[in-house]
C-alpha atoms as one frame of an Amber mdcrd trajectory, in Angstrom:
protein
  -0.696  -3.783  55.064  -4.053  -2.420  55.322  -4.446  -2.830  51.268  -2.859
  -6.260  51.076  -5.707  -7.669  53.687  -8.182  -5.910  52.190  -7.051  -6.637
  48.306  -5.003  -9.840  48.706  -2.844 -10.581  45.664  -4.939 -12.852  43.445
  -4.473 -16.330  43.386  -4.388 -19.204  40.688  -7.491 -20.419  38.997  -6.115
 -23.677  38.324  -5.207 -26.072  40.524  -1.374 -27.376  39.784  -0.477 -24.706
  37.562   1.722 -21.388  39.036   0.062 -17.730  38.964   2.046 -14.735  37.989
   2.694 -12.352  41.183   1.440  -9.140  41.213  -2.113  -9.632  40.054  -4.667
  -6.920  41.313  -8.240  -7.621  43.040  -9.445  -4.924  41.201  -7.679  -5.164
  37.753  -6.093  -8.907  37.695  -2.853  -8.785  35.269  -4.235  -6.517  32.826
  -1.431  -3.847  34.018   0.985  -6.412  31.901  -0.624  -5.223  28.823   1.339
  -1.520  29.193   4.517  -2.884  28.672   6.133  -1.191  25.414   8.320  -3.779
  24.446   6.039  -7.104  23.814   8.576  -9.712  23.765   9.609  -8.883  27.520
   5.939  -9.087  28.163   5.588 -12.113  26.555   8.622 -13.569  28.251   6.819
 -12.254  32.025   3.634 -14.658  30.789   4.919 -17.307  29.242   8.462 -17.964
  30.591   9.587 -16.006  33.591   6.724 -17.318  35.706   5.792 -20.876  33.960
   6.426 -24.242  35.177   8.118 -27.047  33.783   5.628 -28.257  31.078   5.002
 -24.402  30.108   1.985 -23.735  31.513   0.998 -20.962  33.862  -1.847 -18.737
  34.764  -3.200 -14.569  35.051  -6.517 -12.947  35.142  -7.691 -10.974  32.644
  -9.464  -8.303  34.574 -11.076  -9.074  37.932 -12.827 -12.203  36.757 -11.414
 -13.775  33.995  -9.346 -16.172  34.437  -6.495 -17.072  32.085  -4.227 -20.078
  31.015  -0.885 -19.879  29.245   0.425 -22.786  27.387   3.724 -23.424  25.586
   4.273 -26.985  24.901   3.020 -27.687  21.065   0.918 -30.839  22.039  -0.511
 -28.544  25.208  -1.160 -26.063  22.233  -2.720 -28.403  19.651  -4.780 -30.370
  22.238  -6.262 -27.256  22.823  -6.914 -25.286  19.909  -8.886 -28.424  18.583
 -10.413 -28.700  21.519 -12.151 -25.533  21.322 -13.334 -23.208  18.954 -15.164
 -20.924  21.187 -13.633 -17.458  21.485 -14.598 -14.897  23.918 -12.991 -12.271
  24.070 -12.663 -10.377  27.738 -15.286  -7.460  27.849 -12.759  -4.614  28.573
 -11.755  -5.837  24.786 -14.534  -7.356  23.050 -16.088  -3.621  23.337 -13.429
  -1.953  21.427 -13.630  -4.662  18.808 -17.014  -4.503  18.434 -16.970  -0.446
  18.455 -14.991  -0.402  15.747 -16.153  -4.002  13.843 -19.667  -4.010  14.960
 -21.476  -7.126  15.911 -21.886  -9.328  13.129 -17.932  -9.486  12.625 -17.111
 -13.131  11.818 -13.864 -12.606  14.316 -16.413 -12.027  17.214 -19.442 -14.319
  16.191 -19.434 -17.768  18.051 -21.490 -21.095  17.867 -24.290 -21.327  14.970
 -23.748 -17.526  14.034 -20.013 -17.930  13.741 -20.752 -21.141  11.609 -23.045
 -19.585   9.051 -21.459 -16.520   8.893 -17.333 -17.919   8.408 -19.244 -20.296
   5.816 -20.779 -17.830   3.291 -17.129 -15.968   3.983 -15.007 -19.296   2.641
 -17.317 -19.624  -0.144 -17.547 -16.343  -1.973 -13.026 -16.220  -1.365 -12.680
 -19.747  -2.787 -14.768 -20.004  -5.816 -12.386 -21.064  -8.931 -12.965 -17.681
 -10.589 -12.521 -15.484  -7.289  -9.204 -17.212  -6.819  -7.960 -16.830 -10.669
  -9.079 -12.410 -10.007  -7.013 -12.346  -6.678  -4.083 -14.473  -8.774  -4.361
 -12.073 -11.868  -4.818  -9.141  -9.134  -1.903  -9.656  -7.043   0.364 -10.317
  -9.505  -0.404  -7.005 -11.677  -0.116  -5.039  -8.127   2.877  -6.433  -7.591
   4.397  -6.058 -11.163   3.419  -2.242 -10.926   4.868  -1.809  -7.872   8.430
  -2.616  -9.492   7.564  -0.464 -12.349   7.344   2.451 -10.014  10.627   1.777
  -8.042  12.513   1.685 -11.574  10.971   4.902 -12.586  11.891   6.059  -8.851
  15.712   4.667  -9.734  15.812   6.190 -13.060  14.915   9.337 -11.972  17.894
   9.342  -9.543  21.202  10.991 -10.235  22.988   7.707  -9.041  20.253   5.272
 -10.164  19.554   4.114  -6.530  16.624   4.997  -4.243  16.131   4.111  -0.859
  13.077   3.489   0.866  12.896   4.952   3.938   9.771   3.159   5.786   9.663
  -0.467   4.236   6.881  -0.963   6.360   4.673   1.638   4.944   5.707   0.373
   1.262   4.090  -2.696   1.864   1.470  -1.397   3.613   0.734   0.330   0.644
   0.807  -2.732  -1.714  -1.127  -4.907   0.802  -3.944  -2.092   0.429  -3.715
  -2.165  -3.268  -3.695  -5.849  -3.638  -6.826  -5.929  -1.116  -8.705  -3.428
  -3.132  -7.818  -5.092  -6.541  -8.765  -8.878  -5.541 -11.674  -7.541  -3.535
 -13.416  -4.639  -5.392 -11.449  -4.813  -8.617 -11.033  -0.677  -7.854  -7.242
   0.573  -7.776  -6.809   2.356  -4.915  -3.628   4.191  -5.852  -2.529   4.017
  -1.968   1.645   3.310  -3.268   1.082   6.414  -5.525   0.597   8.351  -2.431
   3.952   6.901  -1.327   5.461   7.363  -3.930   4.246  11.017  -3.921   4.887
  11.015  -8.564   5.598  14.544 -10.290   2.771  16.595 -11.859   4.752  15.148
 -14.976   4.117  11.674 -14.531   0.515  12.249 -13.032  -0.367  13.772 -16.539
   1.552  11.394 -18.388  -1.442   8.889 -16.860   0.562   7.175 -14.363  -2.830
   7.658 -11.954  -5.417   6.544 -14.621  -8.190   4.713 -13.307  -7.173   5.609
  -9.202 -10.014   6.253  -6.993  -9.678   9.523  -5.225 -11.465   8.532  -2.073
  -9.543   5.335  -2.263  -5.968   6.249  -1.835  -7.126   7.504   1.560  -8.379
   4.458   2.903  -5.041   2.726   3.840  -3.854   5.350   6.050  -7.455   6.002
   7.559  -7.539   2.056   8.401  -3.885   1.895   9.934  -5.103   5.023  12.225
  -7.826   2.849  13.253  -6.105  -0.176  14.104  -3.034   1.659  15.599  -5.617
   3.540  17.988  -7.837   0.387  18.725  -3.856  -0.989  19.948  -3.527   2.108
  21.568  -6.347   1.325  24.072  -5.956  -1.911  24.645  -2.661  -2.106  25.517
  -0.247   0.928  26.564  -3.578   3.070  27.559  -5.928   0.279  28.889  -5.807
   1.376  32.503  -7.090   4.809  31.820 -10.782   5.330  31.722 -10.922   7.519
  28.984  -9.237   5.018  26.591 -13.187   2.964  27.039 -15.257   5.913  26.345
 -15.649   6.927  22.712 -18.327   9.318  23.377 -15.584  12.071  25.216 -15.315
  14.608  22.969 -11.725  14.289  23.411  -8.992  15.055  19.960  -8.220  10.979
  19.717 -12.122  10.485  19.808 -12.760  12.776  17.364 -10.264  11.673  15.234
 -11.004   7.830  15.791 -14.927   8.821  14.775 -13.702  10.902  11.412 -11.080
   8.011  10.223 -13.780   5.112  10.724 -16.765   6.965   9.342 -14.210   7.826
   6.245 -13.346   3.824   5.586 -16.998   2.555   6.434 -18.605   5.097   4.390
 -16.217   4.168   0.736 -17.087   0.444   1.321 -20.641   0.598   1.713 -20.571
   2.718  -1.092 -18.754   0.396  -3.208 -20.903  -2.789  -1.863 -24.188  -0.461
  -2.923 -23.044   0.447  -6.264 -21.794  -3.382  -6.973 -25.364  -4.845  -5.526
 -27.884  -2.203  -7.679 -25.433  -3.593 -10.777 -26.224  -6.514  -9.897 -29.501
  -6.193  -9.447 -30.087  -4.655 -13.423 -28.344  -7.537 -14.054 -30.860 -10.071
 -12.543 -33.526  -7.605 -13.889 -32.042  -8.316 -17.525 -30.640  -4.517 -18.004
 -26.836  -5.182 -17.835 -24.442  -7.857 -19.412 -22.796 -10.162 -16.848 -20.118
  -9.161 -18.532 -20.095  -5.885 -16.915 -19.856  -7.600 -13.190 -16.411  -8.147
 -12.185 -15.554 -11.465 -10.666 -13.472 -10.656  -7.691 -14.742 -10.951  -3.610
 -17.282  -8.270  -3.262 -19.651 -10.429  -6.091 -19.114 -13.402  -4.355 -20.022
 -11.746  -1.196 -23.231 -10.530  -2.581 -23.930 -13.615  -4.435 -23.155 -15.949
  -1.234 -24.832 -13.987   1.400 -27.951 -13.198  -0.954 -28.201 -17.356  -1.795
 -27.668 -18.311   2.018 -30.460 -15.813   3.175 -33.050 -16.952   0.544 -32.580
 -20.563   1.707 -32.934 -19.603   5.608 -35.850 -18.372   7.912 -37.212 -21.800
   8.454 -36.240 -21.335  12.033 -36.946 -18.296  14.109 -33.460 -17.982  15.360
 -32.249 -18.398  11.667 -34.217 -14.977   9.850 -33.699 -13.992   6.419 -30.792
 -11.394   5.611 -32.724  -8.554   4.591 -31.658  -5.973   1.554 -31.378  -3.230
   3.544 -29.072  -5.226   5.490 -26.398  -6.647   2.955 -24.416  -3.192   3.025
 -23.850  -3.487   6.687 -23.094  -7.151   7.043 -20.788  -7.503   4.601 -19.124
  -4.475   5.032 -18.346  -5.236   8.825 -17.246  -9.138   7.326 -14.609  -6.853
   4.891 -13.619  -4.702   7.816 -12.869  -8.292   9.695 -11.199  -9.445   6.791
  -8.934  -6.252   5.881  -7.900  -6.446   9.593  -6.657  -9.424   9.313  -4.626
  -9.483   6.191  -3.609  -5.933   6.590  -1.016  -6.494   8.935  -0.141 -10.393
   8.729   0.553  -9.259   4.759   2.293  -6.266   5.001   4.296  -7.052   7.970
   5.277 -10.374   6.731   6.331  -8.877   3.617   8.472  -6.349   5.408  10.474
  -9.049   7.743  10.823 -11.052   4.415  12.799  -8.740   2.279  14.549  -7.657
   5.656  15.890 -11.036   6.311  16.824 -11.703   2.304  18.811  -8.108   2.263
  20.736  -9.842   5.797  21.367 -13.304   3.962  22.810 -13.355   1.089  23.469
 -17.001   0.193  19.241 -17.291   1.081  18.939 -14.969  -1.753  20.670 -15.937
  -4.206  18.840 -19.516  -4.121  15.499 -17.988  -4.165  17.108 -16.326  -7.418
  18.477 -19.722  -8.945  15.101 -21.626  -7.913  13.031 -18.517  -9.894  15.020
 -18.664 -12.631  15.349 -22.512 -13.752  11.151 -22.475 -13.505  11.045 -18.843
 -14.962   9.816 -19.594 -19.012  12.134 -16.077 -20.171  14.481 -13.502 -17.519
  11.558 -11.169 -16.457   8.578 -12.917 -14.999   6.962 -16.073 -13.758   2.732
 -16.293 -14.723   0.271 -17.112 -11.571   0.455 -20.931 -12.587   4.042 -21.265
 -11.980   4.278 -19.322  -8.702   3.426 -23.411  -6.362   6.543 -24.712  -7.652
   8.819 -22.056  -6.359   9.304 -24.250  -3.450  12.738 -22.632  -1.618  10.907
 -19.465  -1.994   8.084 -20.570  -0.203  10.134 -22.075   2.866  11.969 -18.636
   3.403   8.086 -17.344   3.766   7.644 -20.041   6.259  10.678 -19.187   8.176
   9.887 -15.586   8.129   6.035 -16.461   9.751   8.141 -18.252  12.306  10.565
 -16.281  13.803   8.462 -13.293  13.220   4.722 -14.406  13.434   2.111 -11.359
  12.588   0.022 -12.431  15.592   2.201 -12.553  18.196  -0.731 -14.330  20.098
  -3.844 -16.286  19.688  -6.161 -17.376  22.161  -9.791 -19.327  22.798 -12.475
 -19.594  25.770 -13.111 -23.074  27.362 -16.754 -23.963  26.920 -16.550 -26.979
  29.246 -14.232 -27.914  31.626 -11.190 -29.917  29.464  -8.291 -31.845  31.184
  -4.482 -31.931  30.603  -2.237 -34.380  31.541   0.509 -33.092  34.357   3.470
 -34.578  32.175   3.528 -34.606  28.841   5.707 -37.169  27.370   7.627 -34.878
  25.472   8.770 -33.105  28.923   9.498 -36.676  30.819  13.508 -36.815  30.782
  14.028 -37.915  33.836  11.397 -41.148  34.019  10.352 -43.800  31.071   6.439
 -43.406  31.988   4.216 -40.637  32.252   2.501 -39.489  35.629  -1.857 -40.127
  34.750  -2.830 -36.973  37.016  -4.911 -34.664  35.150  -5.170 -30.830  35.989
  -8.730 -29.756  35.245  -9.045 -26.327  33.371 -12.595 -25.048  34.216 -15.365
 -23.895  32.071 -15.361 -19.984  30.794 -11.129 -20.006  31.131  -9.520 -17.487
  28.337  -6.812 -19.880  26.879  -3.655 -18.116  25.247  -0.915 -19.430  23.284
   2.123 -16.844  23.200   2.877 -17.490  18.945   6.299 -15.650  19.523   7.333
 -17.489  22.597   6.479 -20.784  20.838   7.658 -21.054  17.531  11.113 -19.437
  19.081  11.208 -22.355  21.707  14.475 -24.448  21.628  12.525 -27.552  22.818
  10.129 -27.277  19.010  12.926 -25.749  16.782  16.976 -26.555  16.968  18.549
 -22.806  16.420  15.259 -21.206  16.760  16.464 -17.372  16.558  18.459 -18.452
  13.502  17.110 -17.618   9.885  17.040 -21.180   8.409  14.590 -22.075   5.466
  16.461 -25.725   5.168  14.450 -26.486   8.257  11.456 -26.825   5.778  12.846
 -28.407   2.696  15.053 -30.604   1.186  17.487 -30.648  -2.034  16.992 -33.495
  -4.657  20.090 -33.876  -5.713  18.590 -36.690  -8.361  16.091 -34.279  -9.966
  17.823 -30.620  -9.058  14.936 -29.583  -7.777  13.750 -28.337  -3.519  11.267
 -30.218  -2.544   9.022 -29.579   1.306  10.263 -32.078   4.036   8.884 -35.167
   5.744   9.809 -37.191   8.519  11.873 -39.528   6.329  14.498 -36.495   5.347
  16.567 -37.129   7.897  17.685 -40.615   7.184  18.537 -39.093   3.288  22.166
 -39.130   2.289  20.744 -36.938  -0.864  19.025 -34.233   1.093  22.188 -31.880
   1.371  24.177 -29.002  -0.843  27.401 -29.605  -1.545  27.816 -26.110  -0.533
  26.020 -25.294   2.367  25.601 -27.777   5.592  22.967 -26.007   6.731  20.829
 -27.839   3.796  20.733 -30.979   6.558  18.918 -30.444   9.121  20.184 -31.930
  12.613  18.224 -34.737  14.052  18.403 -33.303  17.707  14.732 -34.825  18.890
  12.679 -32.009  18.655  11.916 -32.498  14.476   8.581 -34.032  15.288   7.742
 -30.832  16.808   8.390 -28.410  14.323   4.842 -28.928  12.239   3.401 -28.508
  15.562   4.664 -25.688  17.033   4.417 -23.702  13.295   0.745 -21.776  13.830
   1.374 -18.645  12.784  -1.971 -17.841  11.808  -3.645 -20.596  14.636  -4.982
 -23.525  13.578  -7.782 -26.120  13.602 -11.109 -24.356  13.843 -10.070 -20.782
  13.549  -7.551 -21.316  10.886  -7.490 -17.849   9.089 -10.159 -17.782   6.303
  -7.911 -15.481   4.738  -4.770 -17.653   4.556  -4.606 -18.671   1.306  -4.945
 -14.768   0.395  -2.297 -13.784   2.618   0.707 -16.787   1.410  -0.288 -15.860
  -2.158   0.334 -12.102  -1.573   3.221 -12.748  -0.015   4.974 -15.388  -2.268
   3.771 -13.535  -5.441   5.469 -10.186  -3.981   8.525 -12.134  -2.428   9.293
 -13.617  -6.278   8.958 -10.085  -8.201  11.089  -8.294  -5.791  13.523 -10.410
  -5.461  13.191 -11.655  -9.063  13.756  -7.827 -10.592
């Protein structure tokens, strides 16, 4: 009794919107964030405890106060609304521990501008894009090679994999350090774990050493970083790197290990291309692929600033750094969404059968001979990329986004889309304060019955439609539904059902956010996925 008076249970932030029980003075909610299995988490903060339009509140820590939001047009509203994120400082230490400061995930305002726009243009130059086509698809190709040689090595011509995960884990790494330092990292060959036969037959040619060692450094690092910020956060030791504790030791080796190869690699690619300006190397000899256009962008951008004070000129001596922590930001963010994507994708083609064998038939009538498909044919495979879609849906990467208000923004108390009961739409506004940590629960929404009909069902229809006219899938619009010709003879499932929540689906699909923060790397991502997606189920 004595505790409660002295540390009452904390109340809600907002005004109108519910608070979920059991929030500490001293901690908030943050105990929430030790629960092992995320989706009954998730459902505590998003469901359990929400009101009627989806909406309810925590803190995040003593002082930081949080809102939760379902509804799609709650979630769009407010991802365009603001593009500030702030991360809580029990977190934004770790991520800057192991990031470092000039991280484009952690920047914000002018900073965040400048530094997300050298970023987009060194990945979307014409030639960068062609490399990371060219690059992924080789990856990819080689990774099938291997699993034959794997299955012809067998007694009964089969092999089984037996951590998926870590397969594509594997590829993700080597497509990352194909398409962004042209270098073969050789991480699947590690995987694969090839005969002293086959390693001097040449099967490792051209692998760097150091390389292969980098994948399973970097997924230390990020499982660790998880580590502490969710199953260990309460414990003070999980916030002090400098213990010399075993899991701080080990953090320190595996991070000094990955930062260490890359500025390497970024040093030896900028004195190249400094001969090169210096006229004592062929272009030739400069590969085109993400590290150049780093250099090249981030060297152009500094020589036109430092007209203001706030605005100083990148220095040399500085390039390593920067754009190392901007390829640390980037490889956390593909290295997952990529390789986990991946993973649910050929999971949920090995459990549906019929789904398969159209991706097949769809490869195969644009497929110019019976083996493989070149980079330029890969946007028309159209079924194929709806099962990717499907996949990000009902098993999004980020199971969570989230922003920082940096003014106070309003939201209407009924949306329109939750008024059953009344034809018009109550005008009170609920006021969500300046400096509130927004978060949108991905999993909980793109699973939500009210944006998706079947939403735990495995349904790439839901995105496209058959031409019966032309034989041919082509991506939905609102006019599909009203289509006698947008069904298979053979499967009803090809029509989807006009239950009143199809204008929601577009909405409610952010698997890697929207607006503002929509991932730089997306592109990147879809095309390692669909390219990988085709060749394996393809051979």
């Amino acid at each position: 009794m004595a505790l409660s008076y002295l540390f009452p249970e904390k109340k809600s932030p907002i005004e109108g919107i519910p608070v979920i029980p059991g929030g500490t003075f001293y901690s908030g909610h943050l105990h929430l964030l030790r629960e092992s299995n995320f989706e009954k988490a998730l459902y505590k903060w998003a469901v359990e405890h929400a009101d009627d339009d989806g909406r309810c509140t925590f803190w995040m820590g003593p002082n930081t106060p949080c809102l939760c939001v379902t509804h799609c047009e709650d979630v769009e509203m407010l991802l365009k609304a603001s593009a500030y994120r702030s991360f809580p400082a029990l977190l934004n230490g770790h991520f800057q521990h192991l990031f470092g400061n000039q991280n484009v995930g952690l920047l914000n305002g002018r900073n965040w501008k400048k530094q997300r726009a050298r970023i987009t243009k060194a990945m979307h130059t014409s030639a960068v894009i062609k490399h990371h086509e060219s690059a992924f698809h080789q990856t990819a190709l080689h990774l099938v090679e291997k699993i034959y040689q794997q299955i012809d090595k067998s007694e009964n011509k089969v092999w089984q994999c037996e951590n998926i995960l870590d397969l594509m884990k594997a590829l993700t790494m080597d497509c990352f350090g194909q398409a962004a330092f042209h270098s073969n990292f050789g991480t699947c060959q590690k995987i694969f774990n090839m005969s002293a036969e086959m390693i001097a037959a040449g099967s490792t040619q051209n692998s760097d050493s150091d390389a292969s060692d980098i994948g399973p450094a970097f997924d230390a690092l990020t499982s660790d970083i998880m580590r502490r910020v969710t199953r260990d956060v309460m414990l003070p030791s999980s916030h002090m790197y400098t213990l010399p504790t075993a899991t701080n030791q080990t953090y320190k080796r595996e991070r000094e290990k990955v930062i260490s190869f890359l500025k390497r690699l970024i040093n030896e690619r900028y004195q190249l291309m400094q001969q090169q300006a210096a006229g004592k190397e062929m272009k030739s000899t400069i590969p085109t692929d993400l590290l150049s256009g780093f250099l090249e962008h981030f060297q152009a951008s500094s020589s036109e600033s430092g007209t203001k004070d706030t605005d100083a000129p990148l220095k040399e001596e500085d390039f390593s750094e920067t754009i190392s922590q901007s390829i640390m930001a980037l490889l956390f963010a593909g290295y997952e969404t990529s390789s986990v994507t991946l993973t649910y994708c050929l999971y949920l083609l090995s459990q549906h059968p019929t789904v398969l064998d159209k991706c097949l038939k769809e490869i195969r009538s644009h497929s110019k001979d019976d083996t493989t498909a070149t980079a330029t044919e890969m946007p028309s495979f159209v079924y194929l990329e709806a099962v990717l879609k499907e996949t990000l849906r009902l098993y999004p990467p980020a199971i969570s986004t989230n922003r920082s208000t940096e003014r106070d923004l309003e939201l209407p108390l009924h949306p329109k889309s939750r008024s059953k009961d009344s034809g018009s739409c109550s005008t009170k506004k609920i006021v969500i304060p300046k400096g509130t940590y927004l978060y949108f629960p991905i999993w909980t929404i793109q699973r939500d019955p009210l944006h998706f009909h079947d939403p735990l069902d495995f349904l790439p229809e839901r995105w496209v439609s058959y031409d019966c006219v032309n034989q041919r899938w082509r991506m939905r619009n609102d006019d599909d539904d009203n289509d006698d010709n947008d069904n298979d003879d053979d499967d009803k499932t090809e029509k989807t059902e006009n239950n009143g929540n199809k204008q929601h689906e577009n909405k409610a699909w952010i698997p890697f956010s929207m607006a503002h923060w929509s991932g730089i790397g997306i592109p990147k991502t879809n095309a390692i996925a669909l390219e990988v997606s085709y060749t394996h189920t393809h051979t």
